[in-house]
N, C-alpha and C positions, 0 to 999 in steps of 0.2 A: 422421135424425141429430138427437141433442139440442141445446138451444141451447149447452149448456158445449163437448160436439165440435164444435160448429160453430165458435165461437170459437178453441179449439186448431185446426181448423185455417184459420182466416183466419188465425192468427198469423203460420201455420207458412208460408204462400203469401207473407205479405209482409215475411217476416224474409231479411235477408240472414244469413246461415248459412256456418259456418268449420266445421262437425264433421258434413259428411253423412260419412255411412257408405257401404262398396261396398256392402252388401248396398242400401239404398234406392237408391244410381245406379241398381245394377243390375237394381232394379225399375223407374227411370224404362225406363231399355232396354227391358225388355221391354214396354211399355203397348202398346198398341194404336195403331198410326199416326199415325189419326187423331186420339186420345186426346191423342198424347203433343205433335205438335202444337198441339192447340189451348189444352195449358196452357203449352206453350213463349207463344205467339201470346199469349195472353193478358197472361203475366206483362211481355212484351217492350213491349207498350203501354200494362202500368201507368206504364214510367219512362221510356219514348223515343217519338218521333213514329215510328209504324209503317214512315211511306214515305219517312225520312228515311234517309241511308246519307252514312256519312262518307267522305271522300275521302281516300287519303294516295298517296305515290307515294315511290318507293326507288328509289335509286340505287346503283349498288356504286362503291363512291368507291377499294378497292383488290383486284383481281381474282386470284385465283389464287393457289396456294403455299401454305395453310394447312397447317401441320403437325399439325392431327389428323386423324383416320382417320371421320371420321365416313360412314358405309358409303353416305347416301345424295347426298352433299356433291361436284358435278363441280369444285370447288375445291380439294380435298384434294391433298395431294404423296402419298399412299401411291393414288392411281388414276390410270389414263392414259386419262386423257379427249378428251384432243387441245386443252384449255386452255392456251393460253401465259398464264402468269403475267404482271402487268401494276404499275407503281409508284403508286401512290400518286396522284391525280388533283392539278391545279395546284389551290390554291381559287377561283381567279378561274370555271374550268370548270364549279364545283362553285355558284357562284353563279348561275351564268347558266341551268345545268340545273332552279335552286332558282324560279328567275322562271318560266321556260319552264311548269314544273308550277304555279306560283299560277295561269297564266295560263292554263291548260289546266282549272282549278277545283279543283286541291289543295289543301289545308287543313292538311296536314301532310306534311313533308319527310322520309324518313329514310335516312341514311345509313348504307352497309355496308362493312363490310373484311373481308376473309378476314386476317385472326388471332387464334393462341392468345391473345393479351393482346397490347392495344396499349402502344410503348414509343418512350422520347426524343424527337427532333425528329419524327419520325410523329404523336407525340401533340399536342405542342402544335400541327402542323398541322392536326389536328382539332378541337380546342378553337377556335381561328380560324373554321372551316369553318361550326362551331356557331354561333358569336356573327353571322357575316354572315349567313348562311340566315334565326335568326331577325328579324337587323334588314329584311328582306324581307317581313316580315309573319305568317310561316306557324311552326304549329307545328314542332319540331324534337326528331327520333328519331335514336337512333342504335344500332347493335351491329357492335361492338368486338371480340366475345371476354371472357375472363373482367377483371373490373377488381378493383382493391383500394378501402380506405375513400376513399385518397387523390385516385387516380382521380377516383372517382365523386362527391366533392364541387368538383374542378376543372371536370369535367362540368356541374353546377347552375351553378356561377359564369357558365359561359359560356353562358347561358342555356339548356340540352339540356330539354325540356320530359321524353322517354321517352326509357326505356332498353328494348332487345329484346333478351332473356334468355333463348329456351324451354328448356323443359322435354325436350322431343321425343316422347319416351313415358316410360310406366310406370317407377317402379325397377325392377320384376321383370326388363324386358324389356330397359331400356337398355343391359348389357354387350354383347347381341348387337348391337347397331348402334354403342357407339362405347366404346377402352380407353384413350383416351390422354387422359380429365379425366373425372371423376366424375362421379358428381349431384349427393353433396355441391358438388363446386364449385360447381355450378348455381347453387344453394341460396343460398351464400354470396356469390356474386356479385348475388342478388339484395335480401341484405338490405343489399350495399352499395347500393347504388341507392334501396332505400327510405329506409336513415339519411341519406341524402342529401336525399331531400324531392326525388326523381328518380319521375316517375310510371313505372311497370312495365307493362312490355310482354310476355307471356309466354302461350304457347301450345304446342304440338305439333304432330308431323305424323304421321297416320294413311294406312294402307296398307304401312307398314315389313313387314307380317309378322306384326303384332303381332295376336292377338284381343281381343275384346268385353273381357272382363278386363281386360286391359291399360290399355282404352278409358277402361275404366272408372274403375280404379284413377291415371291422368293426371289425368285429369279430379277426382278427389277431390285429387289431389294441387294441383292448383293453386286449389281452390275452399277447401281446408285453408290456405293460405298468410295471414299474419297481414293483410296487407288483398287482397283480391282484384284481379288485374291490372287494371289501368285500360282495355288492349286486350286482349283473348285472341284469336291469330293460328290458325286451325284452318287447319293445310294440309293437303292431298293430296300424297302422294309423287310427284314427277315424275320420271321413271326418266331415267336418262342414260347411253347406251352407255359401259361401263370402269366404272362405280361397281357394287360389289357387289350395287345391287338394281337392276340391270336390268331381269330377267326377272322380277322382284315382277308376281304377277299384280294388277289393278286392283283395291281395295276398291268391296263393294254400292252402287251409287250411293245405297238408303237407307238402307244404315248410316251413309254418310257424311254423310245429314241427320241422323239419329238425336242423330248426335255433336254436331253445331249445337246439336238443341234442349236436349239433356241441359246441354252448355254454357250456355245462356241461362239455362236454370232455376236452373242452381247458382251463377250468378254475374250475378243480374238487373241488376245497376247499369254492369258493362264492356261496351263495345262489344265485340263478337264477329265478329272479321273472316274471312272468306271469303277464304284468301290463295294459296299456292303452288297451280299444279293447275287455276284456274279455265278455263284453254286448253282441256283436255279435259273439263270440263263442255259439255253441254247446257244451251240457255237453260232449259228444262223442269227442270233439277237446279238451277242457280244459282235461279233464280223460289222451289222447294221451301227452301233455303234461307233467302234473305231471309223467308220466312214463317215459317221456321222459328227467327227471331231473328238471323239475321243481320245486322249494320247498320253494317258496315264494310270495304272492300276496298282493294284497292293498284291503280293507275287506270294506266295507261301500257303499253306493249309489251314490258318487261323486268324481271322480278324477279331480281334478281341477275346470275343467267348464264342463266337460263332463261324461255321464253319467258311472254306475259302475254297477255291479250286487246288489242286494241287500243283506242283513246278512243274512237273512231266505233262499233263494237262493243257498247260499252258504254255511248253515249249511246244506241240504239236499243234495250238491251235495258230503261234506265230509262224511255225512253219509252213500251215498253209497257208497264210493270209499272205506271206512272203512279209513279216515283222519283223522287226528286231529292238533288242532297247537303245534308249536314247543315252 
């Protein structure tokens, strides 16, 4: 290579970049394994301690009774999942659960509701919820469902550090998985959050159905977005008897590194968390992962309504990776 391509391309490895194209994703996808690894591995070290991994933990603060359809959601009112709906958690509960995780070595708190849009005295209970959590010490997340401008700058006041917004998949793909809120809304719900000076939280989850394509075309999609999420959440589908994707057979264990590393590369400066789905990872997939850029997970025994690894689980598997939190 001459010294001018060489220069193009150190540029091109240490530019954070808004305009990949599918056609390059879908040349990271195809590299070679190992290849495609060791430039994920590399890039992930120019900006983060390798064996540092960040800690957050979620709570679902109101369970059940969402009225969209979202296909792979045991939450949803259009599935019978055997879910009884649940109100709205006291804040005092919601504090206590907030310490429990500092103390457990959280770093960030995030709080979940199953609703289309949060509204009235709901909302200002959550606004409370925000401002005690962070006076606790710990970062503070939340998702709500879709917000307006107004929302989401009452949100910054009350000190909400992130907002989680995903994507889920592709536009090509998302009518098949959800018809009752757009992508545009997606969209727009995230640029409230960003004119808010609300750091974004946004990811997908892979295994829906969906192909490589798809994979791909997410993935540009949230690397295209005017600053790149400050978390990207990659989950695995976790199937749950009554939700339309039950029988979803399990995504490649490495395609679903693939996804990690292709995320890291396009968005070298966000944490890239390792989220729904880690239960049915192997320590051998999780380990592939974190090398693969991964450097951030959700710590505790429940993500939402479904299950998590446990703390003890997951102090054993930093231990042997030689990990620690960030």
């Amino acid at each position: 290579m001459n010294t001018q391509a060489a220069g193009r391309s150190e540029i091109s490895e240490n530019a954070v970049r808004h305009d990949w194209t599918h056609a390059e994703v879908r040349s990271l996808f195809e590299l070679p394994f190992n290849d495609l690894l060791y430039r994920a591995q590399s890039i992930h070290r120019r900006h983060f301690d390798p064996n540092a991994v960040q800690i957050s933990t979620l709570l679902s603060i109101k369970t059940g009774g969402c009225p969209e359809d979202c296909s792979y959601c045991p939450q949803s009112v259009h599935h019978d999942t055997g879910l009884e709906p649940e109100h709205l958690m006291d804040i005092e509960a919601v504090v206590t659960a907030a310490r429990r995780a500092r103390a457990a070595g959280a770093t960030r708190f995030c709080m979940g509701a199953a609703w289309r849009n949060p509204r009235g005295r709901n909302f200002e209970r959550v606004l409370e919820m925000v401002s005690r959590v962070r006076a606790e010490g710990l970062e503070t997340c939340a998702t709500l469902g879709m917000l307006d401008g107004e929302q989401a700058q009452q949100l910054k006041e009350a000190g909400l550090d992130y907002y989680n917004h995903n994507l889920d998949t592709s536009p090509e793909f998302y009518g098949e998985i959800i018809s009752t809120r757009s992508y545009q809304d997606r969209l727009d719900t995230l640029t409230h959050v960003r004119e808010a000076d609300i750091n974004v939280c946004c990811g997908g989850i892979v295994g829906l159905g969906e192909d490589r394509a798809d994979r791909v075309s997410m993935l540009c999609e949230l690397a295209g977005l005017p600053e790149h999420p400050g978390s990207v959440p990659i989950n695995q589908l976790v199937r749950v008897e009554g939700t339309p994707l039950a029988a979803e057979p399990d995504i490649d264990a490495l395609e679903f590194v693939r996804t990690i590393a292709v995320a890291r590369i396009l968005m070298p400066l966000s944490h890239v968390r390792l989220s729904a789905g880690r239960s049915d990872m192997s320590e051998e997939m999780q380990a592939l992962c974190f090398h693969a850029g991964a450097n951030s997970i959700f710590y505790g025994e429940k993500l939402l309504t479904t299950g998590n690894p446990d703390t003890a689980r997951d102090d054993a598997l930093f231990e042997q990776l030689g990990l620690h939190p960030a």
